[in-house]
C-alpha positions in Angstrom: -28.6 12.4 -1.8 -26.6 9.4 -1.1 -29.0 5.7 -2.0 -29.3 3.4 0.4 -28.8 0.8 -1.9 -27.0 1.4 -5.0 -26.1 -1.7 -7.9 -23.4 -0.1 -10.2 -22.6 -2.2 -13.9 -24.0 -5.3 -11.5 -23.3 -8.4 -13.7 -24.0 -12.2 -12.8 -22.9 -14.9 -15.8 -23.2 -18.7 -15.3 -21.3 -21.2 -17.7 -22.8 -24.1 -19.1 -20.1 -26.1 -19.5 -18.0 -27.9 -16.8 -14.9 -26.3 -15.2 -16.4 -22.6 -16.3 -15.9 -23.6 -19.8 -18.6 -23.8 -22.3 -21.3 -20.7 -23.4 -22.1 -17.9 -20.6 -25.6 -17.0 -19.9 -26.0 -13.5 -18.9 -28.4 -13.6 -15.9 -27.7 -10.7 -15.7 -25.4 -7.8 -17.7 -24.6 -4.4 -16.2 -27.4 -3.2 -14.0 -27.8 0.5 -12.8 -30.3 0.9 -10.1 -30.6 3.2 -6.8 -33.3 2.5 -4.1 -33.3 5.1 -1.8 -34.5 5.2 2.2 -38.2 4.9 2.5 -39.0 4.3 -0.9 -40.5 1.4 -2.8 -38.4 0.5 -6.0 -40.1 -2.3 -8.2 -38.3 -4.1 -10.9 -40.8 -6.0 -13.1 -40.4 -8.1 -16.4 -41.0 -11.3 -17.9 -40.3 -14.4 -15.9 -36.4 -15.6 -16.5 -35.3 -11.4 -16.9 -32.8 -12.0 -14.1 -35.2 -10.2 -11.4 -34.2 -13.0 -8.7 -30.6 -13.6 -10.0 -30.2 -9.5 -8.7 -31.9 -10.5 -5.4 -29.9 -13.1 -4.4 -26.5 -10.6 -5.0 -28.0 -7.8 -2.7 -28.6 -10.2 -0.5 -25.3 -11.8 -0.8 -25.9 -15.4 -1.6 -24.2 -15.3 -4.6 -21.1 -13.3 -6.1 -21.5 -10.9 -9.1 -18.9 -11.9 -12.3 -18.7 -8.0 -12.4 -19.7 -4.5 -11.5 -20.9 -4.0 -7.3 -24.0 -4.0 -5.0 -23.3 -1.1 -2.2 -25.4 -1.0 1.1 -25.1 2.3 2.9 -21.9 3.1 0.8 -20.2 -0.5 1.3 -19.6 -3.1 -1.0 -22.0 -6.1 0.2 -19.7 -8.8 -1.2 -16.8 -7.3 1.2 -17.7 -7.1 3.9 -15.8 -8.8 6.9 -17.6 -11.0 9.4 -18.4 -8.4 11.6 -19.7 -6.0 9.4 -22.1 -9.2 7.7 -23.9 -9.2 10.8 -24.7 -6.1 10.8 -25.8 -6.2 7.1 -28.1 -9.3 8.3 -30.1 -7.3 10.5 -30.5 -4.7 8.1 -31.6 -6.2 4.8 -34.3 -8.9 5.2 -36.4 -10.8 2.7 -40.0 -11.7 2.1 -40.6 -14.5 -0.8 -43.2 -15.7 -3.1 -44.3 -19.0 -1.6 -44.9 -18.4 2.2 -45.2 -22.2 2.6 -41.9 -22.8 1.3 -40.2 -20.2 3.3 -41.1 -21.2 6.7 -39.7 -24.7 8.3 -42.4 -26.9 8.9 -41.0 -28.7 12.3 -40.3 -25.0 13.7 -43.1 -23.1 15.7 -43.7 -19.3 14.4 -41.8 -17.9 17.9 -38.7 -19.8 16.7 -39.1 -19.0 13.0 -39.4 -15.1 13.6 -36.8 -14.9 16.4 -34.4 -16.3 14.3 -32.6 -13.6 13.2 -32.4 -12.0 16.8 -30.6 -15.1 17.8 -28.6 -14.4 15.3 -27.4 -11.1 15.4 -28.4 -9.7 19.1 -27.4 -10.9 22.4 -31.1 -10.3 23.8 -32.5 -13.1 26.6 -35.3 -15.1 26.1 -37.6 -13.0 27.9 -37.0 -9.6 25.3 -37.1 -12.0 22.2 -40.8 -13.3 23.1 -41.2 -9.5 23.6 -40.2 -8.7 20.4 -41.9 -11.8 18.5 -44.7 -10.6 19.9 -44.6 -7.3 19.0 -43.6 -8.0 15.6 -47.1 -10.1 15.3 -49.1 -7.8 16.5 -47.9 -5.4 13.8 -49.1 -7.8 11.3 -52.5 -8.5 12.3 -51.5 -11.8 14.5 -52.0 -12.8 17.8 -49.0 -12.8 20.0 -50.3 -16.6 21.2 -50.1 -17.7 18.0 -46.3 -18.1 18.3 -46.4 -21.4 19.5 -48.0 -22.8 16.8 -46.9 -24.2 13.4 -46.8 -22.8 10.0 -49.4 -25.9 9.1 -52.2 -24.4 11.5 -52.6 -21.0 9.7 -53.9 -20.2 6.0 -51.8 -18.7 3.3 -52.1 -15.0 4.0 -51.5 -15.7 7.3 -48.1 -17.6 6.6 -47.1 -14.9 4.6 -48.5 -12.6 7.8 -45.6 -14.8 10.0 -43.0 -14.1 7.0 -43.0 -10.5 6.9 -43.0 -10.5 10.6 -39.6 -12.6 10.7 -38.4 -9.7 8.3 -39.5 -7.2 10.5 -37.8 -8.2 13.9 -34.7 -7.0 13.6 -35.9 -3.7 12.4 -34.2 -4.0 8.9 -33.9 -0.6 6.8 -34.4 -2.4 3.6 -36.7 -5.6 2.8 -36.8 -7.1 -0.2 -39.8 -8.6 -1.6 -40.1 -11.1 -4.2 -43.1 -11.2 -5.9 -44.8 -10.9 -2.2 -48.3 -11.7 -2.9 -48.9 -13.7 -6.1 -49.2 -17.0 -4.4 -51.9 -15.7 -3.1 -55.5 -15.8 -3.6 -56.9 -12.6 -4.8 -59.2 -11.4 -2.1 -55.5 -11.7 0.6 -53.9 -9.6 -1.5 -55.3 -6.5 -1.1 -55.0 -7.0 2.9 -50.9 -7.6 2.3 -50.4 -5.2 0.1 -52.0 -2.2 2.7 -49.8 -4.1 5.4 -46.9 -3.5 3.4 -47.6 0.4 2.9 -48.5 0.7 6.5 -45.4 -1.1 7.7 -43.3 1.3 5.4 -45.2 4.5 7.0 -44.6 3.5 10.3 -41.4 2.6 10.3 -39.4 4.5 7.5 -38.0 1.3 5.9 -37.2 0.8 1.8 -38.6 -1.9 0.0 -37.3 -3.3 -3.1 -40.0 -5.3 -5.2 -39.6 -7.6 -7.7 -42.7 -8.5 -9.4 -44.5 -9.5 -12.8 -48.1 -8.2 -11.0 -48.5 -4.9 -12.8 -51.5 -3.7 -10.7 -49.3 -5.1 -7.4 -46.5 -2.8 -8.8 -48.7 0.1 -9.3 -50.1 0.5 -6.1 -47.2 -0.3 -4.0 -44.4 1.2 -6.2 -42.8 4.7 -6.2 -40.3 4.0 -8.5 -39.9 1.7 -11.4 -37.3 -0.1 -13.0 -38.1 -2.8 -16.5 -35.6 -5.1 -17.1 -35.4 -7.2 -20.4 -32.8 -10.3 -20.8 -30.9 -8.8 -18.0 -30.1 -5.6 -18.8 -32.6 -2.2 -17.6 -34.6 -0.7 -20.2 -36.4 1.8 -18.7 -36.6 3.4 -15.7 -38.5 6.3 -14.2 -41.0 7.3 -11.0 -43.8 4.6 -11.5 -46.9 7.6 -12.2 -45.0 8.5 -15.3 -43.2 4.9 -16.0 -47.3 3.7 -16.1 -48.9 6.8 -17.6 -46.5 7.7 -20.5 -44.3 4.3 -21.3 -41.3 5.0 -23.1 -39.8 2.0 -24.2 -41.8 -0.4 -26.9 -41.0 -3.6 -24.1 -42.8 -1.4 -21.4 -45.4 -0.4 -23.4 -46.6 -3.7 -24.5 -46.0 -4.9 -20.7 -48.5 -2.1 -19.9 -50.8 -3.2 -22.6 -51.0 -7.2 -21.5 -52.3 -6.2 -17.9 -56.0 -5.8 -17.2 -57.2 -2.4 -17.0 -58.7 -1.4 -13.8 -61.8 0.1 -15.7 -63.2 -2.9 -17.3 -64.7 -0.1 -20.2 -61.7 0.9 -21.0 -60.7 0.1 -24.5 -57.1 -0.3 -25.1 -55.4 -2.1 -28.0 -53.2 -5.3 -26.8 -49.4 -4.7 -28.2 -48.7 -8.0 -29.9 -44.7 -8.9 -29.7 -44.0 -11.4 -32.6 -41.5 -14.7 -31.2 -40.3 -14.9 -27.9 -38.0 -13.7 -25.5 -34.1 -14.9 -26.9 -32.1 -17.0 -24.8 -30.0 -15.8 -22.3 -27.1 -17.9 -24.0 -27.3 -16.0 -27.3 -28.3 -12.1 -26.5 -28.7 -10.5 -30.2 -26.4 -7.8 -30.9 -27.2 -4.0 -30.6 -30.4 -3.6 -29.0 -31.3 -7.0 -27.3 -35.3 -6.0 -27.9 -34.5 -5.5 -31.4 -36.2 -9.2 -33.0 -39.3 -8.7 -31.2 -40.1 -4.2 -31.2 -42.8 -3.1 -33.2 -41.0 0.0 -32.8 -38.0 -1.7 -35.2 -36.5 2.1 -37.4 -33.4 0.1 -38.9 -30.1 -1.7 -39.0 -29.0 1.1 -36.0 -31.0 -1.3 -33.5 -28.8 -4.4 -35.1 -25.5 -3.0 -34.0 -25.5 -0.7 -31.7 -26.4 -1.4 -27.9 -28.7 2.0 -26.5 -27.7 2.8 -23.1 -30.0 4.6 -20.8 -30.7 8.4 -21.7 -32.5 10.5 -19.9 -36.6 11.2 -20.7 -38.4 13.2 -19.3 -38.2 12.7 -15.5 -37.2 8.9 -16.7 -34.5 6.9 -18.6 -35.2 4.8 -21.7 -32.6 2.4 -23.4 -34.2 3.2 -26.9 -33.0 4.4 -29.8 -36.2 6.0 -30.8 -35.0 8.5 -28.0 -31.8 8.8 -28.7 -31.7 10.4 -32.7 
């Protein structure tokens, strides 16, 4: 089955130095990853893992040093201008700070119409139509659209923001890190809007989160990336139930349980995370895993192998 979206040796480097001169950091280096219609792929790690480096390439507002991001079999950062406007209405975004994303001087009717303006020829008339519509589906009143983003509450901003996603019927959204701005008891109420969103109308979501509990619930599959690169990936029942890789597993570890009783030894990683500028050699995990069986994980770089129904970039799974 042909992905929807599909990132193939994906690469993004930045130089530090002035006229591309100077040491590269390797946002990120040589991502694999499929997302298929209708799913929910998440992609968590630590903060700085190059999660929102790979976001901004499928969504084309940056161009990758190497490797390609396909949408529905075509390369994203070729398409002509026609064809852009087409992916426009097609791949949408919901971000972390709802506050941020939304103009300030612009009422909600203008904010979430914008991309009909954009990309449909529709009259004024079918646009407050559609607004409206598109509020209703996410628990807002279709007044509401001439107000400002000032006069509503955070889960309600971030109500308006997945509305302006949703307008122009977009077969992929991606969210980034959707509800950790806000408070605790909101987040439950987004994250069921999301899943009933995604059963009514069939769309794919890519997630990119740190929220392992967020991830759990909303997730089908499951991607872990470390300093750029994909560790371990794998449907997210067996990616939480039976961690492969010794990064995942002490990512699993550091989250709450759900069960308060439940007695589970933290996994400890000794230093932290390397800079980007300097990756170590073999296995870029290899000064921090508890898991550390010898010089093999010095030198040589594990790629992804298959385990189980997942894949693990480990040697422990590859002797």
């Amino acid at each position: 089955m042909t992905a929807l979206l599909e990132l193939s040796r994906l690469a993004r480097h930045f130089t530090t130095g002035l006229a591309g001169r100077g040491p590269f950091v390797r946002a990120l280096d040589g991502v694999d990853l499929q997302v298929q219609a209708g799913e929910t792929h998440a992609v968590i790690g630590e903060s700085g893992c190059g999660k929102t480096t790979m976001a901004r390439l499928i969504l084309n507002l940056d161009r990758p040093t190497a490797g390609k991001a396909c949408f529905d079999d075509q390369d994203i950062h070729a398409l002509s201008a026609k064809r852009l406007r087409w992916f426009r209405r097609d791949v949408q975004a919901v971000f972390q700070d709802p506050w941020a994303s939304l103009n300030p001087r612009m009422r909600v009717r203008d904010t979430v119409a914008e991309a009909l303006i954009a990309t449909t020829s529709l009259s004024r008339k079918e646009i407050d139509a559609r607004v409206a519509r598109a509020l209703e589906e996410v628990e807002l009143r279709p007044d509401q659209m001439r107000n400002f983003p000032h006069e509503f509450s955070g889960g309600q901003r971030q109500r308006i923001a997945i509305a302006s996603a949703l307008i122009s019927n977009p077969r992929l959204i991606i969210l980034d890190e959707p509800v950790s701005a806000l408070d605790v008891s909101i987040r439950a109420q987004i994250m069921n809007l999301l899943k009933d969103l995604q059963r009514d109308r069939g769309m794919a979501f890519l997630l990119i989160a740190h929220d392992l509990a967020t991830t759990r619930f909303l997730a089908d599959q499951v991607s872990v990336m470390y300093l750029g690169r994909i560790v371990e990936t794998g449907p997210a029942e067996e990616v939480f139930a039976t961690p492969r890789h010794p990064y995942t597993r002490a990512l699993i570890s550091a989250a709450l349980p759900s069960d308060p009783d439940t007695d589970s030894a933290e996994i400890i990683l000794k230093g932290e995370s390397p800079s980007p500028l300097s990756v170590p050699q073999g296995c870029p995990f290899h000064p921090r895993c508890p898991c550390f069986i010898g010089s093999i994980c010095e030198t040589d770089r594990p790629e992804l192998q298959s385990s189980g129904r997942s894949q693990v970039s480990c040697h422990l799974h590859s002797r």
